[in-house]
C-alpha positions as CSV (number, residue, x, y, z in Angstrom):
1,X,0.0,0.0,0.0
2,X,1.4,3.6,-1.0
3,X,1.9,5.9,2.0
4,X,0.7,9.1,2.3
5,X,2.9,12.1,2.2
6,X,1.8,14.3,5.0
7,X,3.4,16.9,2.8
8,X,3.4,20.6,5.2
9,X,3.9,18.0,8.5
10,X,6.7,15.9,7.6
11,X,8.9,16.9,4.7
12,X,8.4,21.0,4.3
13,X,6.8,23.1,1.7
14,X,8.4,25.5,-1.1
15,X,6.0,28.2,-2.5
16,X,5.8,29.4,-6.2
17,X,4.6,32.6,-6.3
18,X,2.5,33.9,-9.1
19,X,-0.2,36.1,-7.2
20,X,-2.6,36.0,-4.1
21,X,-4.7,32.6,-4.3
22,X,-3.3,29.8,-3.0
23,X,-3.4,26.7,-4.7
24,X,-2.4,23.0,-2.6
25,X,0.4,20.7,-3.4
26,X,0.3,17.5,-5.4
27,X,-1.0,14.7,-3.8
28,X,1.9,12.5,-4.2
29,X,2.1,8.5,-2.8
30,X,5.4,7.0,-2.1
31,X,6.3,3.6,-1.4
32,X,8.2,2.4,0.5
33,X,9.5,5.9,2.3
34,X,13.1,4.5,3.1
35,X,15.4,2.0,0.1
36,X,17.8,-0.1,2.0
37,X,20.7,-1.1,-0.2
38,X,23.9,-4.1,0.4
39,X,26.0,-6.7,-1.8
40,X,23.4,-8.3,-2.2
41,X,21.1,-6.0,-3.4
42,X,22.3,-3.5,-5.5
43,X,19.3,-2.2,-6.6
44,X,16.0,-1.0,-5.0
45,X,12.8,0.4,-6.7
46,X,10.7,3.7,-5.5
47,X,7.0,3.7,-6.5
48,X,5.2,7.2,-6.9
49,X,1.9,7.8,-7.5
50,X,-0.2,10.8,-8.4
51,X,-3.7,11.4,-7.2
52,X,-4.4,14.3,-8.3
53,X,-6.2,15.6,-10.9
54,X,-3.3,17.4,-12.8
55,X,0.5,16.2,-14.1
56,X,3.1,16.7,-11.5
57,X,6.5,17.3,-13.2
58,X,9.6,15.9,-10.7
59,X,13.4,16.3,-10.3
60,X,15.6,14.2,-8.0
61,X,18.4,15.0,-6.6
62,X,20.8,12.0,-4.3
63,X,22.6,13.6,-1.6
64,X,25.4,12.1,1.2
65,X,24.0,12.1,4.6
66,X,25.4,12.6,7.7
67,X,25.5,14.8,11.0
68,X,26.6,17.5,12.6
69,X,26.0,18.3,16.2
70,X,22.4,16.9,15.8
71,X,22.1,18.9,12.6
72,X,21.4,16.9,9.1
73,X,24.6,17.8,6.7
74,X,24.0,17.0,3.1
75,X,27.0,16.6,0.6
76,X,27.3,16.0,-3.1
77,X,28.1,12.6,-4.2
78,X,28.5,10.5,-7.0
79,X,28.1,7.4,-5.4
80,X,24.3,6.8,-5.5
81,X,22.2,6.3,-8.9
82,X,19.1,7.9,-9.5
83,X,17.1,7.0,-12.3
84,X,14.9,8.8,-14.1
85,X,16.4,12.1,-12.8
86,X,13.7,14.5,-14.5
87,X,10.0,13.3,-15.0
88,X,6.4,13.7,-15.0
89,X,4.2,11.7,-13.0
90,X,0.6,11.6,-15.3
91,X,-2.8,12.7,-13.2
92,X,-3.6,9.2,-11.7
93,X,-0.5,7.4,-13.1
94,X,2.7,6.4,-11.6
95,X,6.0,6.3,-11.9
96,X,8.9,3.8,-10.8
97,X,12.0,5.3,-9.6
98,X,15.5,2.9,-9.2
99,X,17.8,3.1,-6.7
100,X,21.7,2.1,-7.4
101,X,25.0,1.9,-5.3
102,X,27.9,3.2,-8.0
103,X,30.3,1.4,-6.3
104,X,30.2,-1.4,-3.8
105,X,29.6,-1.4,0.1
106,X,31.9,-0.1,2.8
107,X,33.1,-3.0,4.5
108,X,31.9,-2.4,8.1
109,X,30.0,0.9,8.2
110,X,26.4,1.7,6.8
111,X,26.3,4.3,4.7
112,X,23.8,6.9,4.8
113,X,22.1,9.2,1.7
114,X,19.1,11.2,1.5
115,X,17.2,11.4,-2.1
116,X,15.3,14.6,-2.6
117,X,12.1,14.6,-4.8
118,X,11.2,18.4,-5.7
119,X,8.2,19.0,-7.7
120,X,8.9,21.4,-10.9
121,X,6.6,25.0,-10.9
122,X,4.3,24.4,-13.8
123,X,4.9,26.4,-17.1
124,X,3.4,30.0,-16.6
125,X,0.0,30.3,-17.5
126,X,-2.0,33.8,-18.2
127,X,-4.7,32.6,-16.9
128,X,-3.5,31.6,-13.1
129,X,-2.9,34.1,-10.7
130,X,-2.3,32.8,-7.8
131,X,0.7,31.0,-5.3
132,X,1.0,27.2,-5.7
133,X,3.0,25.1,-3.3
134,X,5.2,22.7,-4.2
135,X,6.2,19.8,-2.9
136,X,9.9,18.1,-1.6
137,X,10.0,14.9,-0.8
138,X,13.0,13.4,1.1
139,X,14.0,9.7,1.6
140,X,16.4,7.8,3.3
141,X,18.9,5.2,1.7
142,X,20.9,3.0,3.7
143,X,23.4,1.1,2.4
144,X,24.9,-2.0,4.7
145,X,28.5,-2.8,4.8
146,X,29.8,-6.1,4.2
147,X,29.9,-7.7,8.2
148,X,26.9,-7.3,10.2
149,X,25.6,-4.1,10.6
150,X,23.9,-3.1,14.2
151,X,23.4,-0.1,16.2
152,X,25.2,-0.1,20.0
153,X,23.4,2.3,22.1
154,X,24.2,4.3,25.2
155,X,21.6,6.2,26.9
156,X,21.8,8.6,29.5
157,X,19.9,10.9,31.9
158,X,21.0,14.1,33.2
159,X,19.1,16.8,35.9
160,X,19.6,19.8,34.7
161,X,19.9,23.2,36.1
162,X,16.4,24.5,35.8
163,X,15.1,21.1,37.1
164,X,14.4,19.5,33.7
165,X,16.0,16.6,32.6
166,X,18.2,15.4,29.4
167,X,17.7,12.2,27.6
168,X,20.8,11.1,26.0
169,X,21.3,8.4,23.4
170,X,24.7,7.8,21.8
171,X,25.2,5.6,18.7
172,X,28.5,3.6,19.0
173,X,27.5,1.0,16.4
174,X,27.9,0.1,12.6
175,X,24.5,1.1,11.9
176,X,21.6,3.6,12.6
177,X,19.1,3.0,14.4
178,X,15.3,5.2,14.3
179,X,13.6,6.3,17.5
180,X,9.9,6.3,17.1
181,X,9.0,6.9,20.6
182,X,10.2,5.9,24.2
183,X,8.5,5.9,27.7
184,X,10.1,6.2,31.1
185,X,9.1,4.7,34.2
186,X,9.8,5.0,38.2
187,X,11.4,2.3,39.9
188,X,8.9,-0.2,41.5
189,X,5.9,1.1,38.3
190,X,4.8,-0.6,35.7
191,X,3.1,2.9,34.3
192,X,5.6,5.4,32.0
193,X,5.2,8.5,33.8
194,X,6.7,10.1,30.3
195,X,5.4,9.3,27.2
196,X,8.0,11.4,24.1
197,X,7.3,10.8,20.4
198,X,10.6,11.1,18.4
199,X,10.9,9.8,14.9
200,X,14.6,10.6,15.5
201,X,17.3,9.2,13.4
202,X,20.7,8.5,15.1
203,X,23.5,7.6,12.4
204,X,26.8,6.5,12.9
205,X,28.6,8.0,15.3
206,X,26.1,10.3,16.6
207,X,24.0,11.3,19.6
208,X,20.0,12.2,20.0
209,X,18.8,15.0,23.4
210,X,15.9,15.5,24.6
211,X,14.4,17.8,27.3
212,X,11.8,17.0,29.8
213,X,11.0,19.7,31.5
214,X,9.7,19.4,35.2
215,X,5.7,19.5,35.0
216,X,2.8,20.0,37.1
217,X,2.2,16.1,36.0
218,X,5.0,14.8,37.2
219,X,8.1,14.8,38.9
220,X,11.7,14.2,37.9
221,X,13.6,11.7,39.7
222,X,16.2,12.6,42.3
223,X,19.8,12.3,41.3
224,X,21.3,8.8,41.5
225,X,17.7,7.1,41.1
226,X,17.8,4.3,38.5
227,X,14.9,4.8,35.5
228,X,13.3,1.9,33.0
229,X,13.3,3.3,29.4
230,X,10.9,1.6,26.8
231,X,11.9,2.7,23.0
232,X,10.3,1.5,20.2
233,X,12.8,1.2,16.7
234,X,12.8,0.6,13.7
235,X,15.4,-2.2,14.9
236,X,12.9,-3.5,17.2
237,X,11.4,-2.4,20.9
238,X,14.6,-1.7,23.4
239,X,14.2,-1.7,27.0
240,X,17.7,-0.2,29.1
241,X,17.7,0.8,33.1
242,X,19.6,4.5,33.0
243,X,21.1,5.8,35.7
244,X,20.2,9.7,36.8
245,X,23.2,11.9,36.6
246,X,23.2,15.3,39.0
């Protein structure tokens, strides 16, 4: 089944100006939303479909991915095939996109790309006046190296000075790993007094904060008082015990 691209929620809006009126984005489905690549697989396939009423024209564009300080960094690179790079998806038609490693897999880390669907501003028309949005797409391709690939996780939670505290997760593995959500509980409680939706990616190498500020809800544990975490993954449900650091 084709997802649905929450398009102004999830992946960001670009505006073409022409006038005043407004006029939506394509409805674009994708499917799947993330291409995993390896030896074995050289080659994976991207399905778009157009539900709209009008043509939507497309460009892609494959980008390296990898982080900064939290912060997505996005290089040029060769290294990732992309075919067809310009089209135009017909009203109610699809189109199949194909993903290609250039070159073969690292041998022990994943490697990480983003591919960047950006729909074309239609050909000017006398007749429109108005602002059209258009829509950018972005997807994830991973590509696993030649050993196992796995992500090895360190959390930690730290009281801050204004009473809040910081959840911590540090990625010393091979491979990323996707936060969807976690929960937190007290010692000696079955119930999450916490509940945080994430949808966080931590790559290679990298580290994930969040803040929890103190709330009229709840309290934050004292210093040195141990916490269950429950995380649910897109490499399965994790649960960890984490120490509170003062």
């Amino acid at each position: 089944m084709l997802s649905r691209v929450i398009i102004n929620a999830v992946f960001g809006l670009f505006v073409f100006l022409v006038g005043a009126t407004v006029v939506n984005a394509a409805a674009i489905g994708v499917s799947p939303v993330r291409v995993t690549l390896s030896d074995k697989q050289k080659i994976g396939t991207i399905t778009l479909r157009n539900d709209g009423t009008d043509p939507v024209p497309m460009q892609l564009e494959a980008l390296k991915w990898s982080k900064e300080e939290g912060e997505d960094v996005f290089t040029s690179t060769r290294e990732l095939i992309v075919n067809p790079p310009i089209f135009t998806i017909p009203a109610g038609g699809s189109q199949l996109l194909r993903v290609g490693l250039r070159g073969a897999p690292d041998a022990k880390r994943e490697l990480a790309y983003r591919i960047f669907l950006q729909e074309l501003p239609p050909p000017p028309s006398p007749d429109f006046n108005g602002a059209k949005m258009l829509m950018r797409v972005s997807l994830p391709v991973f590509v696993l190296p030649k050993v196992a690939a796995n992500p090895l996780l360190r959390w930690q939670a730290v009281r801050t000075s204004d009473g809040s505290l910081k959840i911590s997760l540090t990625n010393d593995g091979n491979a990323h790993i996707q936060i969807i959500n976690f929960s937190l509980s007290k010692p000696g409680s079955a119930q999450p007094w916490i509940f945080q939706k994430a949808s966080d990616y931590a790559l290679i190498g990298q580290s994930l904060d969040w803040i929890l500020p103190a709330s009229a809800d709840y309290s934050i544990p004292k210093s040195g008082t141990t916490i269950q975490l429950f995380a649910e993954t897109d490499a399965g449900d994790i649960e960890a015990e984490v120490l509170v650091l003062p």
